[in-house]
N, C-alpha and C positions, 0 to 999 in steps of 0.2 A: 839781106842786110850785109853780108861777109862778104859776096860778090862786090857790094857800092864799095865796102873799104875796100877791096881788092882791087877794084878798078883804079879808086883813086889814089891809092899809093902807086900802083904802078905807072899811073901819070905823072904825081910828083917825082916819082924815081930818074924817069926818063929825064924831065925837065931840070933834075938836080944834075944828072948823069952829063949832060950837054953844059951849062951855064954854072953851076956851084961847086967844086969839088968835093966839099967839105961838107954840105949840107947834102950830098948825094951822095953819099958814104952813110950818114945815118937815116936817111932813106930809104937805100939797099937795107937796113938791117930790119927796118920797120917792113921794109918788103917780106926780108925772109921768114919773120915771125908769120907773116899774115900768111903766107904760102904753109908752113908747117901748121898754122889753125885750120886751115882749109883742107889738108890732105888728111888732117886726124878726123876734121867733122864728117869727108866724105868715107872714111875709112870705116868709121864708127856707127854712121847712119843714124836715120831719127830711130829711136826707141820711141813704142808706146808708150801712152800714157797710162796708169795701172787706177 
């Protein structure tokens, strides 16, 4: 699931990055949130379930 958004922010980032300025500026940021989720969740790892 963190991959699908991962993939598709970075698609809309790119697409904002080329064509929007303005709206690929708050793209980049939804980008970088979703990069720092994804390095905490790999960081973190699954934990069992107890």
């Amino acid at each position: 699931m963190l991959w699908t958004i991962f993939v598709i922010l970075l698609v809309l980032w790119l697409v904002g990055l080329v064509s929007f300025h303005a709206i690929g500026a708050y793209i980049h940021i939804l980008l970088v949130l979703a990069l720092v989720v994804l390095l905490i969740q790999l960081i973190s790892g699954r934990r069992p379930v107890v």
